[in-house]
Structures are given as C-alpha cells and as structure tokens.
NULO-490412 format. One line per 3 residues: their letters; for each residue z, x, y of C-alpha. Coordinates in nm, 3 decimals, decimal comma. Layout:
! residues N
A = Z X Y | ...
END
This chain:
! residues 103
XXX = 2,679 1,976 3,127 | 2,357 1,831 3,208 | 2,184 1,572 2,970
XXX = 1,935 1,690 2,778 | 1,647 1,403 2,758 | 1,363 1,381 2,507
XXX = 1,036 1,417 2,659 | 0,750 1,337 2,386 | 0,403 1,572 2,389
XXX = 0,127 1,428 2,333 | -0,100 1,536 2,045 | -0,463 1,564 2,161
XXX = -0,578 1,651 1,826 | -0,952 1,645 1,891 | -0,867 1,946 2,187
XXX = -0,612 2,119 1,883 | -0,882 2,114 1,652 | -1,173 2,241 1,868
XXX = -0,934 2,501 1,950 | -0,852 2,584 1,581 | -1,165 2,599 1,458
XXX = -1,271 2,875 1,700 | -1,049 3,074 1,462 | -1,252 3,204 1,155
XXX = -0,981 3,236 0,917 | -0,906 2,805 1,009 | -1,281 2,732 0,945
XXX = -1,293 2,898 0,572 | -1,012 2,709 0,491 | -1,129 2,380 0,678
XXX = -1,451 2,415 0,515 | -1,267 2,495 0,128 | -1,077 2,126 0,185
XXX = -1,359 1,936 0,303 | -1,404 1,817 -0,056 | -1,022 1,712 -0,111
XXX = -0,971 1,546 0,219 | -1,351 1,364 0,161 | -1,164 1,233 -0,155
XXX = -0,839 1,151 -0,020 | -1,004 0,980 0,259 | -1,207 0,751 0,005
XXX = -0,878 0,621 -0,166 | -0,693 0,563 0,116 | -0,990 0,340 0,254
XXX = -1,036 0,190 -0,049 | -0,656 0,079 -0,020 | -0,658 -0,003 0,329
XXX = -0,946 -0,218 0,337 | -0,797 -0,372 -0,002 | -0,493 -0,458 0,199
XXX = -0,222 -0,292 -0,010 | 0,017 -0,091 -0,024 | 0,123 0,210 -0,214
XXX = 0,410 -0,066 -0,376 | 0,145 -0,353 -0,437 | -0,116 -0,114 -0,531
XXX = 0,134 0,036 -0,796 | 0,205 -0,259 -0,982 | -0,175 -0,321 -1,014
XXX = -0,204 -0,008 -1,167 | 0,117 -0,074 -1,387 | 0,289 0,236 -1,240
XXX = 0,501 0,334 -0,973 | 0,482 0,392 -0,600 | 0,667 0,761 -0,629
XXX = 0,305 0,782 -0,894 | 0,106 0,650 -0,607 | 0,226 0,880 -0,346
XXX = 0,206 1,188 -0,570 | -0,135 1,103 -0,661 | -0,251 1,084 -0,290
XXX = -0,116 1,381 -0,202 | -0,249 1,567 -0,561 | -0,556 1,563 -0,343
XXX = -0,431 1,792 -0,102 | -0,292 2,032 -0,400 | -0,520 2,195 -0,613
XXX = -0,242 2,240 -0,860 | -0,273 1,914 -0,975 | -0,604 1,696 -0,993
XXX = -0,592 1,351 -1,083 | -0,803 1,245 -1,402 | -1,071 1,043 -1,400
XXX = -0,908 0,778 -1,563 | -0,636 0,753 -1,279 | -0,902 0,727 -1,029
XXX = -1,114 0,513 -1,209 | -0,790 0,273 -1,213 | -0,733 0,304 -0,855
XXX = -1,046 0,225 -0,757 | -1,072 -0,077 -1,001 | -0,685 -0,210 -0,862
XXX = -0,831 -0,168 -0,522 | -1,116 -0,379 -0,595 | -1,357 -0,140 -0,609
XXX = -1,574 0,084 -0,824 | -1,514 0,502 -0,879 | -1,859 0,682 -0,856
XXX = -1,903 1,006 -0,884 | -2,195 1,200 -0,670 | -2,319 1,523 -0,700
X = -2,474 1,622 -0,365
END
C-alpha cells in the first residue's frame, strides 16, 4: 500500500474572489453583507490594535469569552444583532469610542 502524503493548496483568495464575484448570484449576496462584515471588521480592529484577546477583552467587559465569540460572529447572523449597549461596551473595553454613521 502506498503512503498517502498530505500535500497543502494554497488559497489565492484574491484570484477565488475575482472569480466569485463574476457570479451574479455571489455579488447580491457580497454586496447584502458588506454592512455586517464593515462592522465585524471595526471590532475586531478595535481589539487587535487594543492588544487583547477575546479572554482579556471579556473580563473588561465583565462577561465571558464564549459571550465574546458569539457576539463577533452575531455579526455575520442576522438572527441575532448585538445591542447598542454591548457595542458601546466593547468599544469602551477596547479603548475606544462606538459611533454610529449614517452614510
């Protein structure tokens, strides 16, 4: 029996995307997410550049990591939506200020 051995692809996700979006039905629901992934992006920054992590930025918040990672991926869900009082407190544990921008 031969042996199998793992041979990695890499992921040129610039060339997967390009070739995704030439798909309509991929751009309509790109586009519908650009709001939610705009978002997501900001507190995930926000954290990064704030140095912490889900654990540390949890018990600024007084709350749990398991409540940090649900409410970073509520983003991505539009069955749940954070309040504005949860983002308002990550923002403020991150060191930062939520502002909200109609545009």
């Amino acid at each position: 029996m031969a042996k199998d051995t793992f041979k990695p692809v890499r992921l040129d996700i610039e060339a997967a995307l390009a070739k995704a979006k030439k798909n309509p039905e991929f751009v309509q629901a790109w586009d519908n997410l650009e709001e939610e992934y705009a978002a997501l992006n900001a507190l995930l920054t926000a954290r990064s550049k704030a140095g912490l992590t889900q654990e540390q930025l949890a018990e600024r918040m007084g709350t749990t990591k398991s409540a940090i990672s649900r409410l970073e991926a509520s983003l991505r869900n539009d069955k749940h939506s954070p309040s504005f009082s949860t983002l308002k407190k990550y923002a403020n544990a991150c060191g930062k200020k939520l502002v909200v921008q109609l545009v």
